[in-house]
N, CA, C and O atoms as a Tripos MOL2 file, in Angstrom:
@<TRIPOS>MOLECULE
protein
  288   287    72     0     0
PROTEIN
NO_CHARGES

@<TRIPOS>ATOM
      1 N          26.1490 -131.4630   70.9240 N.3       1 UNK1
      2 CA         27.3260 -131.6470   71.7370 C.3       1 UNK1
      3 C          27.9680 -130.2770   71.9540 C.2       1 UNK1
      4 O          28.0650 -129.4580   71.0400 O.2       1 UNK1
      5 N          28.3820 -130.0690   73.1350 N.am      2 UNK2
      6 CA         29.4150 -128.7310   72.9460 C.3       2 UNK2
      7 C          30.6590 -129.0020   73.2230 C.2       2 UNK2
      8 O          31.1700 -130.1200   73.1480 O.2       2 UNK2
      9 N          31.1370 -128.1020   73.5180 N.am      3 UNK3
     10 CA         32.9110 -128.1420   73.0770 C.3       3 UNK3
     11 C          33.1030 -126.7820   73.3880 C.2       3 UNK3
     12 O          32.5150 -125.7660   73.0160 O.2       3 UNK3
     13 N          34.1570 -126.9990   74.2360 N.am      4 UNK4
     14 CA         34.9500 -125.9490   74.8300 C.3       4 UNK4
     15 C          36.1740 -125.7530   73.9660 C.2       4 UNK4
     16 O          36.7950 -126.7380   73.5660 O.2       4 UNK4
     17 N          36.5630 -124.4640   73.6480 N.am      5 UNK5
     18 CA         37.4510 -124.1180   72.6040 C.3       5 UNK5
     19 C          38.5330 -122.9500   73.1870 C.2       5 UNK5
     20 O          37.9990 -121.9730   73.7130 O.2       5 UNK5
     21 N          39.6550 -122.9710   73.1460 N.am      6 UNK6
     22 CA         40.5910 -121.9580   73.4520 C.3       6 UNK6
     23 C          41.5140 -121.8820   71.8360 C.2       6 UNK6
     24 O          42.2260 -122.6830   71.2290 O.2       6 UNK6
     25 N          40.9760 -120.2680   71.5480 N.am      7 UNK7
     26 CA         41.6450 -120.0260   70.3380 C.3       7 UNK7
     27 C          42.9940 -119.2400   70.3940 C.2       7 UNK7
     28 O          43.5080 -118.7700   71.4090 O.2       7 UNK7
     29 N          43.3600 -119.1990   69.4170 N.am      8 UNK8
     30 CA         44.9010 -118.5150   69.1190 C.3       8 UNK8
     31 C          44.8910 -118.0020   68.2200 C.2       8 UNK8
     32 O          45.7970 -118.4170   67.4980 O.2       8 UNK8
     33 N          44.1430 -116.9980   67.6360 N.am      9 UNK9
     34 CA         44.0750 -116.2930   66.6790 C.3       9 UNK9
     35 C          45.4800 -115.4310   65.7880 C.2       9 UNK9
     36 O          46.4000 -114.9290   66.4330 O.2       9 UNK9
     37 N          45.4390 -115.3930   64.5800 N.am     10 UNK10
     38 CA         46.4580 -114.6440   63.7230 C.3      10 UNK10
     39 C          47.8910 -115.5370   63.7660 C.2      10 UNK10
     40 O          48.9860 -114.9940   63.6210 O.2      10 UNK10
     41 N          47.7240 -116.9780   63.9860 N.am     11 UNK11
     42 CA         48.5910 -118.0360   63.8010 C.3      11 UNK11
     43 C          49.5920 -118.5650   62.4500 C.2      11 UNK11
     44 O          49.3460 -118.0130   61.3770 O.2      11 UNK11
     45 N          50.3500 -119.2780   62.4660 N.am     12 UNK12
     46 CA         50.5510 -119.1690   60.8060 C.3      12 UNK12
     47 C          50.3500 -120.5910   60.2810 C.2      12 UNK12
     48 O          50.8310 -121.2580   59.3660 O.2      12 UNK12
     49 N          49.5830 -120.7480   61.0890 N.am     13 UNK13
     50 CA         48.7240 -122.3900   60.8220 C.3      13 UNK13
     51 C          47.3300 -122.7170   61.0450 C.2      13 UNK13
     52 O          47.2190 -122.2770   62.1890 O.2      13 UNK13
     53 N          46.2790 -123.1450   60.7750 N.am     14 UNK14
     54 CA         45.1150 -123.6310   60.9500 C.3      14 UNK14
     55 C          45.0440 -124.6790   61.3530 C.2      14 UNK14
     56 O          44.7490 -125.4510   60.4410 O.2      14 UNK14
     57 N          45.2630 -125.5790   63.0860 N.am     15 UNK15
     58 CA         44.7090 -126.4490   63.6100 C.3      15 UNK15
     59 C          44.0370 -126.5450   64.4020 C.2      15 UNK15
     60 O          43.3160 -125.5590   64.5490 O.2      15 UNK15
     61 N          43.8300 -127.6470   65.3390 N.am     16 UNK16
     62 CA         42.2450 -128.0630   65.5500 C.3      16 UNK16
     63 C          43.0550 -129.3030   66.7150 C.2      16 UNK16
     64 O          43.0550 -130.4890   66.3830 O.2      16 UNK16
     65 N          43.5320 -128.9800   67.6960 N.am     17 UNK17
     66 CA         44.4640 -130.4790   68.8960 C.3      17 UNK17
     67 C          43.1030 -130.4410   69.6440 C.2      17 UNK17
     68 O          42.2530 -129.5520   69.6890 O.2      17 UNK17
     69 N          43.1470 -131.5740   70.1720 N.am     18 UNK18
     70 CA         42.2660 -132.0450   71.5790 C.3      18 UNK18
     71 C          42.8600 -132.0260   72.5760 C.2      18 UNK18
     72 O          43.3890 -133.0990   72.8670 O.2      18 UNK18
     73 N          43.0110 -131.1520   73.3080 N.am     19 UNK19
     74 CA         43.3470 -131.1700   75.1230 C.3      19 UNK19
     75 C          42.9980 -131.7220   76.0790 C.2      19 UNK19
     76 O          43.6100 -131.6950   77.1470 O.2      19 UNK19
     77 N          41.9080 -132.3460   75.8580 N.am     20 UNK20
     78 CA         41.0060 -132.6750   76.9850 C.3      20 UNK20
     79 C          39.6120 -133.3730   76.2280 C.2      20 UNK20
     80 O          39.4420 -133.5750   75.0260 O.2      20 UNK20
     81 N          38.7750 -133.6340   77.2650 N.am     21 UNK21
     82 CA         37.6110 -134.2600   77.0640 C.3      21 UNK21
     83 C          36.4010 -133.2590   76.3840 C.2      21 UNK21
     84 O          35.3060 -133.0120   76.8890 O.2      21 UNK21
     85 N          36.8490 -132.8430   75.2990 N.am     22 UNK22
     86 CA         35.3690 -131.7960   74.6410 C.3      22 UNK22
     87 C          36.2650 -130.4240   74.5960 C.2      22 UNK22
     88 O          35.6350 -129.3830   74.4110 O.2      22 UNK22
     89 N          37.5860 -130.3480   74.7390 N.am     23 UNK23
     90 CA         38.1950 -129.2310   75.1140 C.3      23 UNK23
     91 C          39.1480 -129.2810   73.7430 C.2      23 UNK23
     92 O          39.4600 -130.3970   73.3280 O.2      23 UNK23
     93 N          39.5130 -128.3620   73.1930 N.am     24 UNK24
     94 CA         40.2140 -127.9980   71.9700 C.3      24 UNK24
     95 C          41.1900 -126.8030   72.0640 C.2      24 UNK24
     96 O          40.9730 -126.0500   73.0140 O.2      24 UNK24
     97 N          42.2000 -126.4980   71.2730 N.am     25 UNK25
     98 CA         42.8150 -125.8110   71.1190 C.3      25 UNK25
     99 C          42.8430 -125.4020   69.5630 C.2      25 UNK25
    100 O          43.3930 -126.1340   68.7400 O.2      25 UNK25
    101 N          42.2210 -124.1920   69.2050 N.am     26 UNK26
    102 CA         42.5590 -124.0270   67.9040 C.3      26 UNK26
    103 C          43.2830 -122.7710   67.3890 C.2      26 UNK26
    104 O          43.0960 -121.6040   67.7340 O.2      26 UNK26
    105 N          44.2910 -123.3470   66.3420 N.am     27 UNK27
    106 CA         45.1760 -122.0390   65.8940 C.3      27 UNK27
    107 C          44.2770 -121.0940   64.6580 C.2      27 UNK27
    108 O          43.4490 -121.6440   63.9310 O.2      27 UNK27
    109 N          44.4600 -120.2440   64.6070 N.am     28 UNK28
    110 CA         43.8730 -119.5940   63.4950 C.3      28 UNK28
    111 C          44.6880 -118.5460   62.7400 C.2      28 UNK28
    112 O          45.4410 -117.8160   63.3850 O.2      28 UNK28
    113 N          44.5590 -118.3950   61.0740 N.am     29 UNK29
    114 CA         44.9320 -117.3040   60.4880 C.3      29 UNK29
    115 C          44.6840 -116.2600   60.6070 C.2      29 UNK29
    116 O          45.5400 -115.4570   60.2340 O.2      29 UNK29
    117 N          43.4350 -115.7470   61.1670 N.am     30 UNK30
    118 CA         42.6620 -114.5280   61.0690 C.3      30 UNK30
    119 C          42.8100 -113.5390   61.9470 C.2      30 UNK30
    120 O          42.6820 -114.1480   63.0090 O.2      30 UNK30
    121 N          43.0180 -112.2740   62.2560 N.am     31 UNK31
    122 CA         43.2490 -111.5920   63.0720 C.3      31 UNK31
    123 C          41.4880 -111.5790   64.0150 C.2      31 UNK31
    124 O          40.4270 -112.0990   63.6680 O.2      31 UNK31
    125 N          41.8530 -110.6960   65.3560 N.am     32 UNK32
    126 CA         40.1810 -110.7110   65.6360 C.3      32 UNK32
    127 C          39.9540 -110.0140   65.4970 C.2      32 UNK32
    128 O          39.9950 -109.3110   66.5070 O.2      32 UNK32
    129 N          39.5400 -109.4210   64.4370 N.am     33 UNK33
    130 CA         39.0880 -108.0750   63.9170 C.3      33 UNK33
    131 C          37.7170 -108.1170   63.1420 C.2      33 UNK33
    132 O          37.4000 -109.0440   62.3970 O.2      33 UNK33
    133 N          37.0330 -107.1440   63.3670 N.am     34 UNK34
    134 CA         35.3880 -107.3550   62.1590 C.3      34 UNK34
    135 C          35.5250 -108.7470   61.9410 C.2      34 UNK34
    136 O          35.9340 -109.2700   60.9040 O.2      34 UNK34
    137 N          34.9540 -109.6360   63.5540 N.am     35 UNK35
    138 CA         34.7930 -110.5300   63.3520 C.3      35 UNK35
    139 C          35.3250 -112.1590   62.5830 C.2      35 UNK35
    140 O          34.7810 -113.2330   62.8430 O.2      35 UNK35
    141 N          36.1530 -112.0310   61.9000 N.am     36 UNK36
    142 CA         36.6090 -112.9040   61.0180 C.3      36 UNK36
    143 C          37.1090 -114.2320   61.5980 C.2      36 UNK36
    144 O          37.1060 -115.3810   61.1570 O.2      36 UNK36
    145 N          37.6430 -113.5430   63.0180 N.am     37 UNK37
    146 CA         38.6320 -115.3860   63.5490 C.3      37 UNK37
    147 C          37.0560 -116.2450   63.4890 C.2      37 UNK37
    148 O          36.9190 -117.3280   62.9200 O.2      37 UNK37
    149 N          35.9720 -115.5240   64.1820 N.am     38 UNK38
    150 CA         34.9990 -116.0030   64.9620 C.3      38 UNK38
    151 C          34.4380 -116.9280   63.7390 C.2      38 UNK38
    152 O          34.0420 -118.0680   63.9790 O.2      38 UNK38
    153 N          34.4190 -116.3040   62.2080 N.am     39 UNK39
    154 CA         33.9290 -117.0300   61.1520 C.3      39 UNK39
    155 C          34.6330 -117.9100   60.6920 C.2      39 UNK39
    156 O          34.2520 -118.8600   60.0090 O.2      39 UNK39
    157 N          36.0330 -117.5880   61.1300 N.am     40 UNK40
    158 CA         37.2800 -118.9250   60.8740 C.3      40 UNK40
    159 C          37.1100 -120.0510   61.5310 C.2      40 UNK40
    160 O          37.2150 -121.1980   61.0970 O.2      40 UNK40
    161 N          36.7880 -119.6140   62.8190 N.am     41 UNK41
    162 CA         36.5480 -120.9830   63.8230 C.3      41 UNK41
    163 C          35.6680 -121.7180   63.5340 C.2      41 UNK41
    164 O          36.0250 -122.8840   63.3650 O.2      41 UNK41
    165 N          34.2060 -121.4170   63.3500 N.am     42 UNK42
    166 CA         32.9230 -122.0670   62.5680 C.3      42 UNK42
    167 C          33.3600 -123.2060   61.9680 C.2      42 UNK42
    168 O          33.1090 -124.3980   62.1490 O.2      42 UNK42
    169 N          34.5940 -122.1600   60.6550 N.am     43 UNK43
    170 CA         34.2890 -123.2970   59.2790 C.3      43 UNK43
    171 C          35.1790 -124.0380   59.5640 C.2      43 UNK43
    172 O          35.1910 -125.1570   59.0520 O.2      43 UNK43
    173 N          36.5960 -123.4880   60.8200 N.am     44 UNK44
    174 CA         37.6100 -124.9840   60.8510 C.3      44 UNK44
    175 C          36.9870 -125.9640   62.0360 C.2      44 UNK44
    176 O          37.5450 -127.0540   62.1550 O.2      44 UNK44
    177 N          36.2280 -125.7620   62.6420 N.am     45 UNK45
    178 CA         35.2960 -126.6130   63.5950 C.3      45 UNK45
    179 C          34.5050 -127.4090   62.5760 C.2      45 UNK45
    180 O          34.8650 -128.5860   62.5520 O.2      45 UNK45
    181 N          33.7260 -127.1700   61.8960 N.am     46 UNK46
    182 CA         33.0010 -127.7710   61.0290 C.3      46 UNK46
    183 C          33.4610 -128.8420   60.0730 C.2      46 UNK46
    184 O          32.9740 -129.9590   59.9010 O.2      46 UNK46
    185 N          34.7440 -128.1440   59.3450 N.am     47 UNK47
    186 CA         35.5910 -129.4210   58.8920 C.3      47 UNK47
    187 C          35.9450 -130.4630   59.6970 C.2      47 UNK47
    188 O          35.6080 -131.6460   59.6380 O.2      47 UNK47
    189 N          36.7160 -129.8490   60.5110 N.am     48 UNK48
    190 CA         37.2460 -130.8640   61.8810 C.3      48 UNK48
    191 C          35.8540 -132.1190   62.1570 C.2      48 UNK48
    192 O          36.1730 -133.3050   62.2420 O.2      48 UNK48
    193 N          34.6800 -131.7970   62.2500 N.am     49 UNK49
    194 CA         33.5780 -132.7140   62.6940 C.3      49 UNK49
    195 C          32.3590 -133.3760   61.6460 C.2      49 UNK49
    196 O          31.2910 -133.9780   61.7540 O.2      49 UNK49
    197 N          33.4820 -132.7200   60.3060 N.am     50 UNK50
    198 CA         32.6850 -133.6640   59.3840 C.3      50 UNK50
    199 C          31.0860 -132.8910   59.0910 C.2      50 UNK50
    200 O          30.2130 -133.6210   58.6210 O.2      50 UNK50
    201 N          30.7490 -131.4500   59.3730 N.am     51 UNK51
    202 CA         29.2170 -131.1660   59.2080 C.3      51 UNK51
    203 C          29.3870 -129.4490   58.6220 C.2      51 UNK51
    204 O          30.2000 -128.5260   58.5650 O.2      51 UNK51
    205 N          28.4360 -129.7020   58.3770 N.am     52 UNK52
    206 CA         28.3180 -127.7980   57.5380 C.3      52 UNK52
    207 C          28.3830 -126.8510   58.5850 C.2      52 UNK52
    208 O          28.1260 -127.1550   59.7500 O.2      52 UNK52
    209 N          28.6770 -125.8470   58.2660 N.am     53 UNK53
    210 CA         29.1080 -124.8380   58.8930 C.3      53 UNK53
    211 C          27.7530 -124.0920   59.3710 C.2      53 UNK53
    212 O          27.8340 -122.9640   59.8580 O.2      53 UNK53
    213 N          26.4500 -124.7720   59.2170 N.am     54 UNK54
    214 CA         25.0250 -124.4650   59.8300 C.3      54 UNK54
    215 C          25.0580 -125.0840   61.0240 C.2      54 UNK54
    216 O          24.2530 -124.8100   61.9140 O.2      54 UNK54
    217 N          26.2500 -126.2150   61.1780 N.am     55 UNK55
    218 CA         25.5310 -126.7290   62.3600 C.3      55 UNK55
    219 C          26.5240 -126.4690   63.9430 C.2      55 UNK55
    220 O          26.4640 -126.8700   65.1050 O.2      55 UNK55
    221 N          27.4280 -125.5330   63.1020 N.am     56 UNK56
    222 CA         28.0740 -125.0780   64.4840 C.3      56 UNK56
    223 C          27.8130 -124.0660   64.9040 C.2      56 UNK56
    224 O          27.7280 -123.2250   64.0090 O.2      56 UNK56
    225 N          27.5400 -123.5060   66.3510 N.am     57 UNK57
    226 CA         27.2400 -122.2180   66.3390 C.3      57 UNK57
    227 C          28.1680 -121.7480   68.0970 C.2      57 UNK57
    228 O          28.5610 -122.5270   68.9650 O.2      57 UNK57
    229 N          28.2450 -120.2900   68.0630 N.am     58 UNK58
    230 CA         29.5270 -119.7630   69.1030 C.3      58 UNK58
    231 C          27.8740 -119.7800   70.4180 C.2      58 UNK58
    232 O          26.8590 -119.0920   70.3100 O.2      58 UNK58
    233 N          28.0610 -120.3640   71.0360 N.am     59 UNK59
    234 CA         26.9890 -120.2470   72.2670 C.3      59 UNK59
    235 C          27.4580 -119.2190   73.1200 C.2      59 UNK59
    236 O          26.6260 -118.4230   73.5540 O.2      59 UNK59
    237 N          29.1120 -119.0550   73.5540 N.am     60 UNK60
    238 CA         29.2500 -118.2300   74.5210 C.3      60 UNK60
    239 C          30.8410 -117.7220   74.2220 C.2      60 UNK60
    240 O          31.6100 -118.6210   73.8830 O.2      60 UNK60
    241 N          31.3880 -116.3630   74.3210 N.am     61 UNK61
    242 CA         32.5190 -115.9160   74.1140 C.3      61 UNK61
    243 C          32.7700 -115.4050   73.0920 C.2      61 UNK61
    244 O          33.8230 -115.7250   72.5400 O.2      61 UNK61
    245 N          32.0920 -114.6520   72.6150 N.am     62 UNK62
    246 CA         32.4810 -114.3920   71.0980 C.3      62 UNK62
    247 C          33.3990 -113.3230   70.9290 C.2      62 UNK62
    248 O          33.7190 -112.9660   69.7950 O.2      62 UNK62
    249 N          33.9810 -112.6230   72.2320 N.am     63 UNK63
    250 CA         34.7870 -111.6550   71.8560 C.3      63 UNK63
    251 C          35.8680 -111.6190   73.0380 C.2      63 UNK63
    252 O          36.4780 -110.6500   73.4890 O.2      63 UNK63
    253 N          35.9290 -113.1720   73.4570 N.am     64 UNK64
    254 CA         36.9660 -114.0810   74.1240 C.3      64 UNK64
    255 C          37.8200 -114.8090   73.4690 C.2      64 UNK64
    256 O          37.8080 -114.8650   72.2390 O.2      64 UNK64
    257 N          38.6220 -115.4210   74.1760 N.am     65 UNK65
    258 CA         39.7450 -116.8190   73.4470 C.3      65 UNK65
    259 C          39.1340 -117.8050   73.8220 C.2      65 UNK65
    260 O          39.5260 -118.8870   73.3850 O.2      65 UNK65
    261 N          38.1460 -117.7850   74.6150 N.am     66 UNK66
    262 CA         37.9190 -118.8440   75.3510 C.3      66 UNK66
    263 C          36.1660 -119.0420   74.9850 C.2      66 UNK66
    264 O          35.2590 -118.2720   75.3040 O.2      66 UNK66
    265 N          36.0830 -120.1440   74.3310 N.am     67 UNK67
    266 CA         34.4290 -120.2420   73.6560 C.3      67 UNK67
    267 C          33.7790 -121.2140   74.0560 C.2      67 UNK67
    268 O          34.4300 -121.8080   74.9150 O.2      67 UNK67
    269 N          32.6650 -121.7490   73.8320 N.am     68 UNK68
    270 CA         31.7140 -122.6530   74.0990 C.3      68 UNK68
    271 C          31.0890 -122.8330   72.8990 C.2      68 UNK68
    272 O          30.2770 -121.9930   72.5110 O.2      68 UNK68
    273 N          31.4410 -124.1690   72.0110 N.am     69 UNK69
    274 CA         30.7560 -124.0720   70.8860 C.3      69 UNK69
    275 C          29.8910 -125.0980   71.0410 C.2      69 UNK69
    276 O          30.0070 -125.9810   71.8910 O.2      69 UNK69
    277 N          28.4640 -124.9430   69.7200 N.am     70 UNK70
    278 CA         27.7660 -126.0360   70.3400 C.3      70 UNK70
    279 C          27.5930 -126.6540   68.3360 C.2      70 UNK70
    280 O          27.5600 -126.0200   67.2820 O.2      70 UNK70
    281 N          27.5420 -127.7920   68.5890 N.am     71 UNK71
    282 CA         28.1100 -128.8520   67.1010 C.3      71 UNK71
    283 C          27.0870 -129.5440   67.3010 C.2      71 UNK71
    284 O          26.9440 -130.1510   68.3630 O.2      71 UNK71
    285 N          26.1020 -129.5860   66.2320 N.am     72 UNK72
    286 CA         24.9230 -130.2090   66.0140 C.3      72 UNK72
    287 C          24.7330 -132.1410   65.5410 C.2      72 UNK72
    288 O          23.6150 -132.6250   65.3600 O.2      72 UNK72
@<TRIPOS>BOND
     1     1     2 1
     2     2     3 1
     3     3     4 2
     4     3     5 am
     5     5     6 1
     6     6     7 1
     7     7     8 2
     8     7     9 am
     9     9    10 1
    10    10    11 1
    11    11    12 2
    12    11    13 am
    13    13    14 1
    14    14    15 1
    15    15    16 2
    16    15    17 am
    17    17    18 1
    18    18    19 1
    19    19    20 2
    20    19    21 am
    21    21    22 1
    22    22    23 1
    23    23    24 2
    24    23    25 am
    25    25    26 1
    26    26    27 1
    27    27    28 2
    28    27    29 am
    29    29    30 1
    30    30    31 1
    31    31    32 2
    32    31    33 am
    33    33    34 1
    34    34    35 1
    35    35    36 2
    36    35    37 am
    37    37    38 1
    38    38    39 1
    39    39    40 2
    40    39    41 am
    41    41    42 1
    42    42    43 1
    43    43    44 2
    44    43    45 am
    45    45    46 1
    46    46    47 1
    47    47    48 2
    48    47    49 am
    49    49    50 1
    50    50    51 1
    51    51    52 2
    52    51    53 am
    53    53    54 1
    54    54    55 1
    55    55    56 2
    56    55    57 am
    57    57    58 1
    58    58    59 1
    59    59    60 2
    60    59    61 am
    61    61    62 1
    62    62    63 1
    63    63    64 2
    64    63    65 am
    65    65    66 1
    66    66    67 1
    67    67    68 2
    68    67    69 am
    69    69    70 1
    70    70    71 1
    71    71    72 2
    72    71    73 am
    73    73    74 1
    74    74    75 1
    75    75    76 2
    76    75    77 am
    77    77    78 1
    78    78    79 1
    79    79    80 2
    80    79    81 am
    81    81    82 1
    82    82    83 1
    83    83    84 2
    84    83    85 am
    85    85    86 1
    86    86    87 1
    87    87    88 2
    88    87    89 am
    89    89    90 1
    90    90    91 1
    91    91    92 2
    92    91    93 am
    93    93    94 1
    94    94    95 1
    95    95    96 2
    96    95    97 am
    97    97    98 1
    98    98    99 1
    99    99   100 2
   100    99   101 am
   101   101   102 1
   102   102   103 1
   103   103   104 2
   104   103   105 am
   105   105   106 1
   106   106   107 1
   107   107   108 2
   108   107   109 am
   109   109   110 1
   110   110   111 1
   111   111   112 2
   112   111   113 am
   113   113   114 1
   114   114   115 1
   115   115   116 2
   116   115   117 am
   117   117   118 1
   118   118   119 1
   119   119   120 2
   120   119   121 am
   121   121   122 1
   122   122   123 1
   123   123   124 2
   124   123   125 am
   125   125   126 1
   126   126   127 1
   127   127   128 2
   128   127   129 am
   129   129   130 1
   130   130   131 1
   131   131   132 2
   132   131   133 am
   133   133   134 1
   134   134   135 1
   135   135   136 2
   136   135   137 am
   137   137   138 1
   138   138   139 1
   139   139   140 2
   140   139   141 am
   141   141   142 1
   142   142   143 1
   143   143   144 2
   144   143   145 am
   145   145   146 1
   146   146   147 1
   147   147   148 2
   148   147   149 am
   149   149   150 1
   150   150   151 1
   151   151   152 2
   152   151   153 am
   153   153   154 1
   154   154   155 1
   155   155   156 2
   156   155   157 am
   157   157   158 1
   158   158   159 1
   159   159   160 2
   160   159   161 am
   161   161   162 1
   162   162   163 1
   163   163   164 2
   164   163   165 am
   165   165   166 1
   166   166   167 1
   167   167   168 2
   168   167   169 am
   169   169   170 1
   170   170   171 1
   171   171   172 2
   172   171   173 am
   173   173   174 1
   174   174   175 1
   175   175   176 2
   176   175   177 am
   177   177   178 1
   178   178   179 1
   179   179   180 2
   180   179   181 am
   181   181   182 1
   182   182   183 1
   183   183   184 2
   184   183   185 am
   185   185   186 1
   186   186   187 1
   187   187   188 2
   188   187   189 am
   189   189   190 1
   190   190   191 1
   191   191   192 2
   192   191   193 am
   193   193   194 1
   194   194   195 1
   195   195   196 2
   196   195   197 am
   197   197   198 1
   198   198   199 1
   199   199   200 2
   200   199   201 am
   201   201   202 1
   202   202   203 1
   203   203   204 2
   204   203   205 am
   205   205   206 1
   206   206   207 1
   207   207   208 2
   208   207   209 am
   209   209   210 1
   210   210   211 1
   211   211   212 2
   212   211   213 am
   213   213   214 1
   214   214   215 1
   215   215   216 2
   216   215   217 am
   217   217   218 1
   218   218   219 1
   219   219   220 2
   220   219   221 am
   221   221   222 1
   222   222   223 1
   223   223   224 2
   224   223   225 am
   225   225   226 1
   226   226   227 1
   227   227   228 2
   228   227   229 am
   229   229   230 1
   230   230   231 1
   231   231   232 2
   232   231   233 am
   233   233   234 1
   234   234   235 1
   235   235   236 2
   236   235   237 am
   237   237   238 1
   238   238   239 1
   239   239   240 2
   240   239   241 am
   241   241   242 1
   242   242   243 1
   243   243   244 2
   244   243   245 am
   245   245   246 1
   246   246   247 1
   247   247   248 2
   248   247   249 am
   249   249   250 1
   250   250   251 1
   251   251   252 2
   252   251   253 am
   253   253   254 1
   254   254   255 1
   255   255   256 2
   256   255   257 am
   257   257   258 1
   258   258   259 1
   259   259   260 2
   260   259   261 am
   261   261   262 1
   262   262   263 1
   263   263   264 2
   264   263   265 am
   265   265   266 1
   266   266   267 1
   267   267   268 2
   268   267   269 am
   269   269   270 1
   270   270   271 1
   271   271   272 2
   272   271   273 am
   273   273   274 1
   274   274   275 1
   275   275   276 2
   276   275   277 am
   277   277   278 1
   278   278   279 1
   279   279   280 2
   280   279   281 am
   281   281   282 1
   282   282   283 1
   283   283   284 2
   284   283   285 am
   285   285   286 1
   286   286   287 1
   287   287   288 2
@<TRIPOS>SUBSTRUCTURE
     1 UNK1         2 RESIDUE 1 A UNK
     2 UNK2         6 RESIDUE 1 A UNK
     3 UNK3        10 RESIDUE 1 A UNK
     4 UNK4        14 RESIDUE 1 A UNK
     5 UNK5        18 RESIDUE 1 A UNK
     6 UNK6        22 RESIDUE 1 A UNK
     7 UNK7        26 RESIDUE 1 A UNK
     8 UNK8        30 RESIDUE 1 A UNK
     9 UNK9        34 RESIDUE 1 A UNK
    10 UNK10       38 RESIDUE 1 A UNK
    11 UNK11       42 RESIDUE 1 A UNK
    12 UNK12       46 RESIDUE 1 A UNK
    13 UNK13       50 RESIDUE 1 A UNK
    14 UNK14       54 RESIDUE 1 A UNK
    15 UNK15       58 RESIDUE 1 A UNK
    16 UNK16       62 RESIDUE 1 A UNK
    17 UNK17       66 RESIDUE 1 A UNK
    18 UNK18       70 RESIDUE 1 A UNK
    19 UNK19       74 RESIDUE 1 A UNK
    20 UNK20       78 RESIDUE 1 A UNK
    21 UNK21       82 RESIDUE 1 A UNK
    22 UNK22       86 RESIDUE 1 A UNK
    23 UNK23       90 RESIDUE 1 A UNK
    24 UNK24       94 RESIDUE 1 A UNK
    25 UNK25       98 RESIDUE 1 A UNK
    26 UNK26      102 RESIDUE 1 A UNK
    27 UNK27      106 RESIDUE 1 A UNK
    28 UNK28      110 RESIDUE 1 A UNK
    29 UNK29      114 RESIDUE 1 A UNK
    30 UNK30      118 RESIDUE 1 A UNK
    31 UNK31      122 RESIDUE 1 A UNK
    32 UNK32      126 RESIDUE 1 A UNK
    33 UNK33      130 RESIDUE 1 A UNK
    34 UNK34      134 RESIDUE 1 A UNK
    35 UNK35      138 RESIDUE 1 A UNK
    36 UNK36      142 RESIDUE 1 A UNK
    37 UNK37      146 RESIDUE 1 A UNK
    38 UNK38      150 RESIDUE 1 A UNK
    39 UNK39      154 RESIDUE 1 A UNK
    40 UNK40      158 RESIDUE 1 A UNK
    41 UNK41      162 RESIDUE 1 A UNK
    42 UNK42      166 RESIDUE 1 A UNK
    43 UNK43      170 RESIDUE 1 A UNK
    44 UNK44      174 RESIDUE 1 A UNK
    45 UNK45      178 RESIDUE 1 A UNK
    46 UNK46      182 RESIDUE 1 A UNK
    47 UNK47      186 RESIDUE 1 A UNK
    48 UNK48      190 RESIDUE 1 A UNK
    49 UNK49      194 RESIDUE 1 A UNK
    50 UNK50      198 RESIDUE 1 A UNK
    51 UNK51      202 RESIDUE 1 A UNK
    52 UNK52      206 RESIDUE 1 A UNK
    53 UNK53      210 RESIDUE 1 A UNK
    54 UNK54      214 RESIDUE 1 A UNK
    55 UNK55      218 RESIDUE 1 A UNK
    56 UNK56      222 RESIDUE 1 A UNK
    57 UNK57      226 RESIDUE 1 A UNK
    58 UNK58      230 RESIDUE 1 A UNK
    59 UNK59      234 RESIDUE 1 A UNK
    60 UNK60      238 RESIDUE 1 A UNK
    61 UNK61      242 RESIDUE 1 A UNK
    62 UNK62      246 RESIDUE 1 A UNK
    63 UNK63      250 RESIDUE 1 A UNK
    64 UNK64      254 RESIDUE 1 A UNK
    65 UNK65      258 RESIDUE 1 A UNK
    66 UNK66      262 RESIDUE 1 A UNK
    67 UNK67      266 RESIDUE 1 A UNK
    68 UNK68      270 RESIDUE 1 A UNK
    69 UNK69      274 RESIDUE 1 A UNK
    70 UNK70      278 RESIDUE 1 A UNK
    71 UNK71      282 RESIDUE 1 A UNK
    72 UNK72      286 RESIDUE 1 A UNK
């Protein structure tokens, strides 16, 4: 399945809203720096859908707000 994601990185909350049909909004702690929001998003996507953090992966945007994730 994929899923369109618009992040908000360096937030002072970690959520995960549905906007739309496959479309998300997620807040994050992490600055975007050496990578880290991008590894934040993974593991709060992964919780959010109930599966390990193997089975999500960034298909497109990785150094955007705006992602394409794909959830196994």
């Amino acid at each position: 399945m994929k899923i369109f994601v618009q992040v908000k990185p360096n937030s002072k909350e970690r959520t995960v809203d549905e906007i739309g049909e496959n479309r998300y909004l997620v807040k994050l702690k992490s600055k975007p720096q050496d990578n880290m929001a991008n590894m934040e998003l993974v593991e709060v996507i992964a919780e959010h859908f109930n599966k390990p953090k193997s089975a999500v992966k960034i298909v497109s945007g990785k150094k955007s707000r705006s992602k394409i994730l794909e959830v196994k």
